[in-house]
C-alpha positions as CSV (number, residue, x, y, z in Angstrom):
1,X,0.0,0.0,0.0
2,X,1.2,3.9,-1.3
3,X,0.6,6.6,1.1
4,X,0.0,10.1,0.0
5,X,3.1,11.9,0.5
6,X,2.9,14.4,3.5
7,X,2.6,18.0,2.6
8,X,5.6,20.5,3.3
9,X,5.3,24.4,4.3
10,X,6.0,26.8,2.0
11,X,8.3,29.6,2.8
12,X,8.2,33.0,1.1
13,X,9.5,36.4,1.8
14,X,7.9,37.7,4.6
15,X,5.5,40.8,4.0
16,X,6.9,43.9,4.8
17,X,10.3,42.8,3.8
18,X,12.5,44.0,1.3
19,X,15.3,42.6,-0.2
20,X,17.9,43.3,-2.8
21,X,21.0,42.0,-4.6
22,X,24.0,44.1,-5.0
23,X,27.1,43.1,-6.6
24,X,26.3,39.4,-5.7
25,X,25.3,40.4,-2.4
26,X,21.9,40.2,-0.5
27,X,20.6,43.0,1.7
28,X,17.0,42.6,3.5
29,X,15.3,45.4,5.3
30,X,12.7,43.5,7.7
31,X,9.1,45.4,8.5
32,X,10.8,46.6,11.5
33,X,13.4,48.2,9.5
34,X,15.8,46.0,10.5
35,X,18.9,45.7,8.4
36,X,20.4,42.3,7.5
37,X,23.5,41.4,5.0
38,X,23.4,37.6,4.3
39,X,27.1,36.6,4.3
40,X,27.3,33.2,2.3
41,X,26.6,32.6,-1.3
42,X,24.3,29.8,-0.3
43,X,22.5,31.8,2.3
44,X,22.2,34.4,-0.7
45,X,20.6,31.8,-3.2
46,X,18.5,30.4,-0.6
47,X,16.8,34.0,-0.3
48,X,16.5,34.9,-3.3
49,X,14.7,31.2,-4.0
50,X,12.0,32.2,-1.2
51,X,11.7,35.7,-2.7
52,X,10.9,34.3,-6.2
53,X,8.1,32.2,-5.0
54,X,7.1,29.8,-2.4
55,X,9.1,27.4,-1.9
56,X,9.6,23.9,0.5
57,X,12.3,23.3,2.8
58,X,13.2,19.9,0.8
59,X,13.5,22.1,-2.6
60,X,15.5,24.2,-1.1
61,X,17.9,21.5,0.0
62,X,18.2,20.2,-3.2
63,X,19.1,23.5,-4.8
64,X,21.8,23.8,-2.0
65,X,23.1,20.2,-2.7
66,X,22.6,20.7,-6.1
67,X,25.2,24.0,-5.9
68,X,27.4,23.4,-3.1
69,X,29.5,20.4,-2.1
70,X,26.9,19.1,0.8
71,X,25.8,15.7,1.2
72,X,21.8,15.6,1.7
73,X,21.2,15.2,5.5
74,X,23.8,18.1,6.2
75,X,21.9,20.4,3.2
76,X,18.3,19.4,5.2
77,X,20.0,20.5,8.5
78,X,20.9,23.3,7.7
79,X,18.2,24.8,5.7
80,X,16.0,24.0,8.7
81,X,18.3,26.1,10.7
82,X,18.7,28.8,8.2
83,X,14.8,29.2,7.8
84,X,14.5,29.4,12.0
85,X,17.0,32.0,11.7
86,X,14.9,33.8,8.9
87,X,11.7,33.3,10.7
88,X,12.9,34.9,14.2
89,X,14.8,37.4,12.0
90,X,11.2,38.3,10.4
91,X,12.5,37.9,7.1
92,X,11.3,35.0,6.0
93,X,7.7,32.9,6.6
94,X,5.7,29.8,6.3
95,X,2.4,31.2,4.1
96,X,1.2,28.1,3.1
97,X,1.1,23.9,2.9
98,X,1.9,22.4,-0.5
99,X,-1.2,20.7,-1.8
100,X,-0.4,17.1,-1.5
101,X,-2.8,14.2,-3.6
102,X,-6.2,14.6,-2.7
103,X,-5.9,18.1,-0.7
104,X,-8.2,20.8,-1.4
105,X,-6.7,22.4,-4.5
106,X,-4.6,19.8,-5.8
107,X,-4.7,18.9,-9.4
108,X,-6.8,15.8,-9.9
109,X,-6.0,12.9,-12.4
110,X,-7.7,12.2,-15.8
């Protein structure tokens, strides 16, 4: 018996916040006009991921394994760190759950 994968947050730019990329770096102003400067390149292209569209913590492990020279469980690790991090920061937020089969909103066979 197949069960129904379980469906993941999605993460997106949290309203309010503002973000830009200059020179290859990423600045964020937060609501509370906080400033932040994220450091790393992967940091940067995790951001910029979450700002283009909601996105899942498991996508954005693959883009960082996918990237970067990070085996799987290390990549998942720290992404979940990462987006804590951008969630206390208020940067970053969970807006939604990915429709999974058979959730309200998912795309139906045939």
């Amino acid at each position: 018996m197949q069960t129904d994968p379980v469906p993941a947050p999605l993460w997106r730019l949290r309203q309010g916040a503002a973000w830009r990329d200059v020179g290859g770096e990423v600045f964020v102003i937060t609501e509370d006009r906080a400033f932040h400067r994220v450091r790393t390149a992967s940091g940067a292209d995790i951001l910029r991921a979450i700002a283009a569209a909601p996105v899942t913590a498991d996508s954005l492990a693959e883009l960082v394994v996918a990237r970067y020279a990070v085996d799987r469980p290390t990549a998942a690790r720290d992404i979940e760190r990462f987006l804590a991090d951008l969630d206390r920061l208020g940067i970053a937020a969970i807006t939604a759950v990915e429709a999974g089969p058979g959730a309200p909103g998912a795309p139906r066979a045939g």
